[in-house]
mmCIF file of the N, C-alpha and C atoms, coordinates in Angstrom:
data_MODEL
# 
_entry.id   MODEL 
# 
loop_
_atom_site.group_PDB 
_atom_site.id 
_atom_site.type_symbol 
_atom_site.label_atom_id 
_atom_site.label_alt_id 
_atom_site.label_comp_id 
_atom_site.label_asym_id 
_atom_site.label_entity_id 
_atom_site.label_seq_id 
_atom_site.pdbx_PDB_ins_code 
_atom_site.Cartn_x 
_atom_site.Cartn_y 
_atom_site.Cartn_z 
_atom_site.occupancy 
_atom_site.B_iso_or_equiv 
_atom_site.pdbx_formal_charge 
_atom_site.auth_seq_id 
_atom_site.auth_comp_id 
_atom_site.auth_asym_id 
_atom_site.auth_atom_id 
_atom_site.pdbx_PDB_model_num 
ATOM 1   N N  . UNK A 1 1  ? 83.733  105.902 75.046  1.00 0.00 ? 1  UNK A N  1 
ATOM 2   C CA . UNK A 1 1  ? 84.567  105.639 76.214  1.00 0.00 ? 1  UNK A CA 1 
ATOM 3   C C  . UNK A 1 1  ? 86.018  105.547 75.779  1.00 0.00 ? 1  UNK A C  1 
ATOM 4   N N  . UNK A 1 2  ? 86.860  106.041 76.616  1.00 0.00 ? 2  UNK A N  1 
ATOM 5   C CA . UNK A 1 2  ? 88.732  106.400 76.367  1.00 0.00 ? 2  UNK A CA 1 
ATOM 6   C C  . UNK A 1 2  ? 88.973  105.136 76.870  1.00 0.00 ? 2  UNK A C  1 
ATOM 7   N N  . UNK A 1 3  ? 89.195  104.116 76.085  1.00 0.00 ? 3  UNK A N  1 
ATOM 8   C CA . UNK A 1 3  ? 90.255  103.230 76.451  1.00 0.00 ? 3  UNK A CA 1 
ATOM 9   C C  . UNK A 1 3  ? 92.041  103.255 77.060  1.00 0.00 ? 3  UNK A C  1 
ATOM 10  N N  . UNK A 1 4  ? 92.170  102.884 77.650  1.00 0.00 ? 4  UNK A N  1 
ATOM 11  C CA . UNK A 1 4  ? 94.064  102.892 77.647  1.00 0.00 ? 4  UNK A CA 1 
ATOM 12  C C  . UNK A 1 4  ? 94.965  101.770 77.783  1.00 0.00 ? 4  UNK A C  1 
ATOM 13  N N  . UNK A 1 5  ? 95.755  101.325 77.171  1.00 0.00 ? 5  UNK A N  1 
ATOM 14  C CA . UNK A 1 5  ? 96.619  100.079 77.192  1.00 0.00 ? 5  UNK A CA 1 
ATOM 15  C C  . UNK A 1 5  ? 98.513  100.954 78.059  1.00 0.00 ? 5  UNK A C  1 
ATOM 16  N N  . UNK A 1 6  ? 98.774  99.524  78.304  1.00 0.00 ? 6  UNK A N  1 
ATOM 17  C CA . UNK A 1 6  ? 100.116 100.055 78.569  1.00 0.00 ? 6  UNK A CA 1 
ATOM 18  C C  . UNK A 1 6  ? 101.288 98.948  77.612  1.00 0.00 ? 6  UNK A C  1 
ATOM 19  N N  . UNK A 1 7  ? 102.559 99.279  77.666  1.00 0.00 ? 7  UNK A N  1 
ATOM 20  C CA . UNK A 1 7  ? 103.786 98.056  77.671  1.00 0.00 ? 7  UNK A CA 1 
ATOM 21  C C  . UNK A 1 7  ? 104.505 98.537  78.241  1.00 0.00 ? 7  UNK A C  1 
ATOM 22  N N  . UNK A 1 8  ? 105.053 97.493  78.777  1.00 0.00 ? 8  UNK A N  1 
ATOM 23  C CA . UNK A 1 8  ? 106.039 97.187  79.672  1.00 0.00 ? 8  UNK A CA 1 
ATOM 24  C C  . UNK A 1 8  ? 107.298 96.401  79.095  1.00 0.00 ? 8  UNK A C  1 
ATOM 25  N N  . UNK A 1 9  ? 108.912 96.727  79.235  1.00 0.00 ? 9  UNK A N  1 
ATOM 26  C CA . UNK A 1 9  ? 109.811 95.872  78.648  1.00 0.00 ? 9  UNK A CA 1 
ATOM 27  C C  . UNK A 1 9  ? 110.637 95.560  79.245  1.00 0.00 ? 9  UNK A C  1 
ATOM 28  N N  . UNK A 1 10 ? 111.065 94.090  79.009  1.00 0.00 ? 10 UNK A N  1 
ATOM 29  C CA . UNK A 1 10 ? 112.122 93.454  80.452  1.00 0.00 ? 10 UNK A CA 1 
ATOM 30  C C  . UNK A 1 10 ? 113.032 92.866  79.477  1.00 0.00 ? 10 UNK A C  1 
ATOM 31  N N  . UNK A 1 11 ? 113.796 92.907  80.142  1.00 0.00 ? 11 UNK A N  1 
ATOM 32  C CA . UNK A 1 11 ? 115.456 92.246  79.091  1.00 0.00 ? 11 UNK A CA 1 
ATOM 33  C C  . UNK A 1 11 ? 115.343 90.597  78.641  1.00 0.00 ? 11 UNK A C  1 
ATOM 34  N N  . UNK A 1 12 ? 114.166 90.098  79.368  1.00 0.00 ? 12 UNK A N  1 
ATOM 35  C CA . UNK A 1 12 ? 114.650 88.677  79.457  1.00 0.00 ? 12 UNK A CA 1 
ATOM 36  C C  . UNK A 1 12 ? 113.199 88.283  79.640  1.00 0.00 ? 12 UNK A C  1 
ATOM 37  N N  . UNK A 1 13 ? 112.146 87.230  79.841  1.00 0.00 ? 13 UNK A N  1 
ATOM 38  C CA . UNK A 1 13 ? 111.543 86.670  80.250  1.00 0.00 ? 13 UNK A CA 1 
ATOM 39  C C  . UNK A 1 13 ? 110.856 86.149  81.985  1.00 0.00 ? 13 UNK A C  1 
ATOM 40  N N  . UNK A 1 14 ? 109.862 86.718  81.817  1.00 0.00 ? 14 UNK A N  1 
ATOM 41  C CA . UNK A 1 14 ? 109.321 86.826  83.116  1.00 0.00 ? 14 UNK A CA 1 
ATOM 42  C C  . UNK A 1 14 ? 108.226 86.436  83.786  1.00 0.00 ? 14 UNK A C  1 
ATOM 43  N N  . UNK A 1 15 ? 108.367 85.310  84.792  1.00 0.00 ? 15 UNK A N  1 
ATOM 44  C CA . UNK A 1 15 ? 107.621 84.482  85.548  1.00 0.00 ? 15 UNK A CA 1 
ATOM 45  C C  . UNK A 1 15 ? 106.379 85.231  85.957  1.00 0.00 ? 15 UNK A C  1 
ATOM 46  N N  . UNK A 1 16 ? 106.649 86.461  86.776  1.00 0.00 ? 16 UNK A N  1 
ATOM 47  C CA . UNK A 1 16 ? 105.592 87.630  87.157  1.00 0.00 ? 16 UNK A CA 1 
ATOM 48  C C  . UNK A 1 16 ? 105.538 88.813  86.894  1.00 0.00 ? 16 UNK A C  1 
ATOM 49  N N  . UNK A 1 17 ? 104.912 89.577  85.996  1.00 0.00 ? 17 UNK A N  1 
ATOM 50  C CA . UNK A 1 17 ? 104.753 90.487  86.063  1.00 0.00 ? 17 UNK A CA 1 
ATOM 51  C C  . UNK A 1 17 ? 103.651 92.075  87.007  1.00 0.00 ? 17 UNK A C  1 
ATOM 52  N N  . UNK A 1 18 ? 104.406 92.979  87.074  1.00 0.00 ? 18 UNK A N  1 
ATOM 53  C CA . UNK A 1 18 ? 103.798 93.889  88.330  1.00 0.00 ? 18 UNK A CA 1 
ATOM 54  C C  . UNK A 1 18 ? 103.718 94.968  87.778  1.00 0.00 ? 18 UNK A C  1 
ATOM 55  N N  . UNK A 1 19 ? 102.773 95.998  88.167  1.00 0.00 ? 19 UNK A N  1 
ATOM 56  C CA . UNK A 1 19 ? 102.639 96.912  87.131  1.00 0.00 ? 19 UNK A CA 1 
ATOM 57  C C  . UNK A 1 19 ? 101.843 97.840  88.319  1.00 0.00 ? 19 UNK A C  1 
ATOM 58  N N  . UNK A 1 20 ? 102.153 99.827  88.332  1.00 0.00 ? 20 UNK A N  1 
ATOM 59  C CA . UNK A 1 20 ? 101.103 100.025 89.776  1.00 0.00 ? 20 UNK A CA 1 
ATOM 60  C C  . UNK A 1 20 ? 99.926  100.712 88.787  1.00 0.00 ? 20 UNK A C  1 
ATOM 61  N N  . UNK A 1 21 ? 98.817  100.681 89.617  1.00 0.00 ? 21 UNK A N  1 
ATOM 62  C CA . UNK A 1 21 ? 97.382  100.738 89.011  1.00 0.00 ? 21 UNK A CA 1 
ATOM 63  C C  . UNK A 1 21 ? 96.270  101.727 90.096  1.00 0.00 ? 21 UNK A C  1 
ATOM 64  N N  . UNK A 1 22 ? 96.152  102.256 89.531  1.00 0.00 ? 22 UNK A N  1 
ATOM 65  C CA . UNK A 1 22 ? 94.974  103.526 90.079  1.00 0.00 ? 22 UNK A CA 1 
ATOM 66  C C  . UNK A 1 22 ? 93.170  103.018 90.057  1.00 0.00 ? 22 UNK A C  1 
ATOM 67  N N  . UNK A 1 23 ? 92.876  102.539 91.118  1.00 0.00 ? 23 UNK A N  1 
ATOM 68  C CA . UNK A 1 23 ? 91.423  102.061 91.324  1.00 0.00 ? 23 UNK A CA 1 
ATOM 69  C C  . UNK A 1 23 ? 90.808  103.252 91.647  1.00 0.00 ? 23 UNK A C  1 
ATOM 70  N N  . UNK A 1 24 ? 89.383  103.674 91.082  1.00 0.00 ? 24 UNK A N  1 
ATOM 71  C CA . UNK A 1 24 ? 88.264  104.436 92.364  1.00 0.00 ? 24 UNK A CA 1 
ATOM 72  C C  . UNK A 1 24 ? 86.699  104.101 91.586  1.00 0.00 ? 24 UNK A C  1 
ATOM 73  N N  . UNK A 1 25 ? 86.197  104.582 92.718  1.00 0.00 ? 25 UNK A N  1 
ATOM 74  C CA . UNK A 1 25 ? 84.750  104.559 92.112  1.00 0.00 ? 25 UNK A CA 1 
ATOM 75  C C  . UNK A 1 25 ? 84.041  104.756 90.521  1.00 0.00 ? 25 UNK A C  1 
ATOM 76  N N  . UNK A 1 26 ? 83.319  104.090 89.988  1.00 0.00 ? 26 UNK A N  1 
ATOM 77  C CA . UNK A 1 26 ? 83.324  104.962 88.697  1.00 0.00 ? 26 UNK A CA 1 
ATOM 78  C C  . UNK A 1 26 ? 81.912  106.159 88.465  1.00 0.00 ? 26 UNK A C  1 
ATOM 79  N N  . UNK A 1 27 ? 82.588  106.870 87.072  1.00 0.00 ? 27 UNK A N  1 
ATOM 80  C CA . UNK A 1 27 ? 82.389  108.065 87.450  1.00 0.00 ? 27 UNK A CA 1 
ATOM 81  C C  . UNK A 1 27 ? 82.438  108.732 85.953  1.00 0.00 ? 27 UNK A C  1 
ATOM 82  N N  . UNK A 1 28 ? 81.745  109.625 85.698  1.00 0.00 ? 28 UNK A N  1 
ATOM 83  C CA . UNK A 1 28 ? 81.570  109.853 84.122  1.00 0.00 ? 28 UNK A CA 1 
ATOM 84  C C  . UNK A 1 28 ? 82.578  110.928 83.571  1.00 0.00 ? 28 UNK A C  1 
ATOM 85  N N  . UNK A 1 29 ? 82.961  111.288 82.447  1.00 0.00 ? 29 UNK A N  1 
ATOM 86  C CA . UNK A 1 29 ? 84.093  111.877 82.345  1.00 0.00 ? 29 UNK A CA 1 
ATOM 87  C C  . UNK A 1 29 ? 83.591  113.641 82.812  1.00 0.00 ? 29 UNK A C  1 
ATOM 88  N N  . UNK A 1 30 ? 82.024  113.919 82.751  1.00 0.00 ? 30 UNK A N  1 
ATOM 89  C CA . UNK A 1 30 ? 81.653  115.086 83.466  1.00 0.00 ? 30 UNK A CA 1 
ATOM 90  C C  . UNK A 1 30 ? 81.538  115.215 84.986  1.00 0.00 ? 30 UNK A C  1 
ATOM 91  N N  . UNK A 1 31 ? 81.424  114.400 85.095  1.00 0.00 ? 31 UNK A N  1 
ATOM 92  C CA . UNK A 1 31 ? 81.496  114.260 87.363  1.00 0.00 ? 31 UNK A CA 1 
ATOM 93  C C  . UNK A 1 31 ? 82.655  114.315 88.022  1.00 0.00 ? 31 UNK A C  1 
ATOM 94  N N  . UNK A 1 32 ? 83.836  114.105 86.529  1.00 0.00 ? 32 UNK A N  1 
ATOM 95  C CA . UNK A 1 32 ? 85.295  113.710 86.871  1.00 0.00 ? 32 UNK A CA 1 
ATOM 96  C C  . UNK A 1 32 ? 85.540  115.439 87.042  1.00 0.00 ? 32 UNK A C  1 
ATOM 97  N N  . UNK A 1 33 ? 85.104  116.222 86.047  1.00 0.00 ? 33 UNK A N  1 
ATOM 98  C CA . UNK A 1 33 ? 85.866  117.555 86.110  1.00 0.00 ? 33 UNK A CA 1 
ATOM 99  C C  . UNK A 1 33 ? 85.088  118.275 87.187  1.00 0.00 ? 33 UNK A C  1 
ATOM 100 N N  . UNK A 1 34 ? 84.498  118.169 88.464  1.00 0.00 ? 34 UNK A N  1 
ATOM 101 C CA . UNK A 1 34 ? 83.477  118.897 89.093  1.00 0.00 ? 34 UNK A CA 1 
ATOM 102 C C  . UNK A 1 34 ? 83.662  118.577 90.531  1.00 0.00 ? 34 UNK A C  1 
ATOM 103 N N  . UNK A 1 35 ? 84.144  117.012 90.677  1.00 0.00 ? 35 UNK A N  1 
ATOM 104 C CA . UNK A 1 35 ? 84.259  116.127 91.658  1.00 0.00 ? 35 UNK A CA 1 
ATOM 105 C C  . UNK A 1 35 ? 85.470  115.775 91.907  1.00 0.00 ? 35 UNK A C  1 
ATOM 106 N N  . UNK A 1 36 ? 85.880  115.856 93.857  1.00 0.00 ? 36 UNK A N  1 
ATOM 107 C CA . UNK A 1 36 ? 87.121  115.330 93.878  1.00 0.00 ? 36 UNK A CA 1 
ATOM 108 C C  . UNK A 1 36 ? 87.058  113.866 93.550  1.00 0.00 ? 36 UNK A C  1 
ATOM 109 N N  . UNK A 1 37 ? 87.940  113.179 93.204  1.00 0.00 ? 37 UNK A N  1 
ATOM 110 C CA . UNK A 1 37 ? 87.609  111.603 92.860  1.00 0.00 ? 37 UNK A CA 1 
ATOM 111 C C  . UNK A 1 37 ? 88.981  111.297 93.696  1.00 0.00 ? 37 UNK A C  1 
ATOM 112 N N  . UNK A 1 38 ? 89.001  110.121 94.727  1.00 0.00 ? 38 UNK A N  1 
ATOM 113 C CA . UNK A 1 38 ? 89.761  109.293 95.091  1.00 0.00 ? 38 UNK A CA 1 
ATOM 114 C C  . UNK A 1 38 ? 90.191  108.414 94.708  1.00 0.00 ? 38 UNK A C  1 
ATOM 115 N N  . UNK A 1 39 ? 91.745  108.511 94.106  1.00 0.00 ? 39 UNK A N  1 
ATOM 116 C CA . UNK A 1 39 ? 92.282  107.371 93.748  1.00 0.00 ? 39 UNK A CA 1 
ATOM 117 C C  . UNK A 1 39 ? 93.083  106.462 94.356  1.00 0.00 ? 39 UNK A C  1 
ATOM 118 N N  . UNK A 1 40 ? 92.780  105.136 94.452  1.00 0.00 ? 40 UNK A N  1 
ATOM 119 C CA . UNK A 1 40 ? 93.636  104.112 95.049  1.00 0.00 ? 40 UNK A CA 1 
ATOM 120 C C  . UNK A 1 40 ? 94.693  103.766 94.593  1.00 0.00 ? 40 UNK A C  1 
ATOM 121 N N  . UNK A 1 41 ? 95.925  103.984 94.724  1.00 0.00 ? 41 UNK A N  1 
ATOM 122 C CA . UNK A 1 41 ? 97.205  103.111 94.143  1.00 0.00 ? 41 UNK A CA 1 
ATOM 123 C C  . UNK A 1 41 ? 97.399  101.492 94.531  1.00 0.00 ? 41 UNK A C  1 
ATOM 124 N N  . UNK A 1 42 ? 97.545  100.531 93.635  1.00 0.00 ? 42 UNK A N  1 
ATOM 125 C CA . UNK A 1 42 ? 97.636  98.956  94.240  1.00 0.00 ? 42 UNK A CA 1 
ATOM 126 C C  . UNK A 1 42 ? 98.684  99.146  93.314  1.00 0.00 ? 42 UNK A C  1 
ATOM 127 N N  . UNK A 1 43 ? 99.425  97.398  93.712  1.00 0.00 ? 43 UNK A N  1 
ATOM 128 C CA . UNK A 1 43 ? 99.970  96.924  92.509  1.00 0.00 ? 43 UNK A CA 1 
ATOM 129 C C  . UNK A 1 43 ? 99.422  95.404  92.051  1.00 0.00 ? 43 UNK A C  1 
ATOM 130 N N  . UNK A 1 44 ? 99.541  95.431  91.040  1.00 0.00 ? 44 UNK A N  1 
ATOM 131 C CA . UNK A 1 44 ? 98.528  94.605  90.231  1.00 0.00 ? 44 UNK A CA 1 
ATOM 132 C C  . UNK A 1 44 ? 99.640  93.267  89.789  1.00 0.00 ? 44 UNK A C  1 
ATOM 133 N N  . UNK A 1 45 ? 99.224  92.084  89.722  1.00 0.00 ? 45 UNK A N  1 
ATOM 134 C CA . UNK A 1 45 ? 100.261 90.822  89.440  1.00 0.00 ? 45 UNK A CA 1 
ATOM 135 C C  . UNK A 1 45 ? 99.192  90.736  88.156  1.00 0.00 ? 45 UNK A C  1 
ATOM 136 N N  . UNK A 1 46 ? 100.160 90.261  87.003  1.00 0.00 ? 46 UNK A N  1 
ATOM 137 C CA . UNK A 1 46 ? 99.198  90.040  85.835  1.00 0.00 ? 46 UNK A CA 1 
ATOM 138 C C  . UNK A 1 46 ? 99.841  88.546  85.727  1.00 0.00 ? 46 UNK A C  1 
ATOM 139 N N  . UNK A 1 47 ? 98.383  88.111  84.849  1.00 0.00 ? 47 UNK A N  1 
ATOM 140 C CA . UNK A 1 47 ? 98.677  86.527  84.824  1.00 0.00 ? 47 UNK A CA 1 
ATOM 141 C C  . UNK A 1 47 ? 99.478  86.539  83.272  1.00 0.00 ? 47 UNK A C  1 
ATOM 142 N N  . UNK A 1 48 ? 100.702 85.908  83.228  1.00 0.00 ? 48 UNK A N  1 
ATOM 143 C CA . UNK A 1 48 ? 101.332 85.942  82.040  1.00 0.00 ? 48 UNK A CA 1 
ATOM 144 C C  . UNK A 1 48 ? 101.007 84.715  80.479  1.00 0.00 ? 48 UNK A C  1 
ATOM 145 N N  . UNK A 1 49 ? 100.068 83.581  81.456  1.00 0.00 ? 49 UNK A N  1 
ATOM 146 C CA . UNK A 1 49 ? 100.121 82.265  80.793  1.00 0.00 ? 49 UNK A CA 1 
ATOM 147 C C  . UNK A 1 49 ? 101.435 81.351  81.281  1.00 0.00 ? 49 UNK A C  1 
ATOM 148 N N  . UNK A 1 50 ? 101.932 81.808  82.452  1.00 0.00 ? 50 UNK A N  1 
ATOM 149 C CA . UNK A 1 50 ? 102.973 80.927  82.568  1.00 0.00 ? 50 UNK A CA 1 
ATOM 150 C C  . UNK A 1 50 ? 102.531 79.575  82.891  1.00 0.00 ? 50 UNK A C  1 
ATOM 151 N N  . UNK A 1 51 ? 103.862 78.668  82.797  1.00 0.00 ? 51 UNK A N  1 
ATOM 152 C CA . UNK A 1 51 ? 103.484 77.410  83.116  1.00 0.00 ? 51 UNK A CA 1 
ATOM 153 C C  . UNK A 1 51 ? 103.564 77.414  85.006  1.00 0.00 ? 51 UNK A C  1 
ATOM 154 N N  . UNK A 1 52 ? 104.247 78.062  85.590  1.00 0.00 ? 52 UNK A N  1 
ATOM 155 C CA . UNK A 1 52 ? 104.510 78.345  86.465  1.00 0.00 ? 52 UNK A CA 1 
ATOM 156 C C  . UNK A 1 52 ? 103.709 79.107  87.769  1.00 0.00 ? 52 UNK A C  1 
ATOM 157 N N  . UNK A 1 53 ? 103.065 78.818  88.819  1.00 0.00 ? 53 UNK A N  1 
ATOM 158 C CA . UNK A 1 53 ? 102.390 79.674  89.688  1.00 0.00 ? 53 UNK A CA 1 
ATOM 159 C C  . UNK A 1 53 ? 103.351 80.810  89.877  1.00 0.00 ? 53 UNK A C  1 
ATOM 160 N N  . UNK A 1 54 ? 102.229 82.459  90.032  1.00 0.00 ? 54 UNK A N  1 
ATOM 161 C CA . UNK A 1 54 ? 102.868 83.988  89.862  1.00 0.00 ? 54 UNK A CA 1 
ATOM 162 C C  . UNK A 1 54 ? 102.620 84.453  90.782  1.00 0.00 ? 54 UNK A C  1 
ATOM 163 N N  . UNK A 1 55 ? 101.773 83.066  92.170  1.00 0.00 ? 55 UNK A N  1 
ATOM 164 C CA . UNK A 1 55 ? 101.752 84.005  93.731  1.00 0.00 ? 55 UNK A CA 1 
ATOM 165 C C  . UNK A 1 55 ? 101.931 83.174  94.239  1.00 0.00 ? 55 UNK A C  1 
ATOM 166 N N  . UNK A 1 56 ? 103.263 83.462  95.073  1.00 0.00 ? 56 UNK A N  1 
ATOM 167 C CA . UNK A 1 56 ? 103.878 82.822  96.000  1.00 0.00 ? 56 UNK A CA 1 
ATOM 168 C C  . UNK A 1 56 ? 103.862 83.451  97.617  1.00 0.00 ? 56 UNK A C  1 
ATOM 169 N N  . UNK A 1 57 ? 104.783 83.431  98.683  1.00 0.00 ? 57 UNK A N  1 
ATOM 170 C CA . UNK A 1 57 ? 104.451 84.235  99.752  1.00 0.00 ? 57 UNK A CA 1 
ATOM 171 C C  . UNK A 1 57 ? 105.721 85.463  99.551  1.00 0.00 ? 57 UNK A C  1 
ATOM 172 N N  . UNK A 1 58 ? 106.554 85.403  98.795  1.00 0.00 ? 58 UNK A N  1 
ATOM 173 C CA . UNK A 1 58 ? 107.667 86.435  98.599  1.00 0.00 ? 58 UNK A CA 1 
ATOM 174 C C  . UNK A 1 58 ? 106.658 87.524  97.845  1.00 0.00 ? 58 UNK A C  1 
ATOM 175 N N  . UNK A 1 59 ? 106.134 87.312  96.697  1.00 0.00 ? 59 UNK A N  1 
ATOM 176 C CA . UNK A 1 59 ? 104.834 88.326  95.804  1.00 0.00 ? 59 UNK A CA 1 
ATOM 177 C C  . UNK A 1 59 ? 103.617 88.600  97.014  1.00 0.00 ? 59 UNK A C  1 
ATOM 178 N N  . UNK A 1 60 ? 103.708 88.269  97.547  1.00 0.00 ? 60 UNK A N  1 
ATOM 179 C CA . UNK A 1 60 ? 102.114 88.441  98.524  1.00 0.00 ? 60 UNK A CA 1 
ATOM 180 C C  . UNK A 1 60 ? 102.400 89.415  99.163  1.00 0.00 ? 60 UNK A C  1 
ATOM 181 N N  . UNK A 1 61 ? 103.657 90.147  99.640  1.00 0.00 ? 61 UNK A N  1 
ATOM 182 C CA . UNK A 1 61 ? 104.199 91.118  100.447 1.00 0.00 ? 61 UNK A CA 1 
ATOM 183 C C  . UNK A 1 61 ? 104.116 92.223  100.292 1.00 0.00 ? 61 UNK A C  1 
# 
């Protein structure tokens, strides 16, 4: 199985981080080349370890 990581770089330190992310059904890497596959775009809040709550109602939007 193909793993994938990302990074991301911000000048400074950051309460929340957001990142956009492709959801769909799963699906084997041969069903992938044969089959249309639907992908979902979201955006994803990652939990950083802050000391701080990262969903508020301004992020919920």
């Amino acid at each position: 199985m193909r793993q994938h990581a990302f990074t991301t770089r911000f000048g400074d330190r950051m309460r929340v981080l957001f990142t956009k992310v492709g959801v769909c059904l799963p699906v084997n890497p041969e069903e992938a080349k044969v089959q249309n596959i639907t992908v979902k775009e979201y955006v994803a809040i990652w939990d950083t370890g802050a000391t701080h709550s990262a969903i508020n109602e301004e992020s919920r939007r």
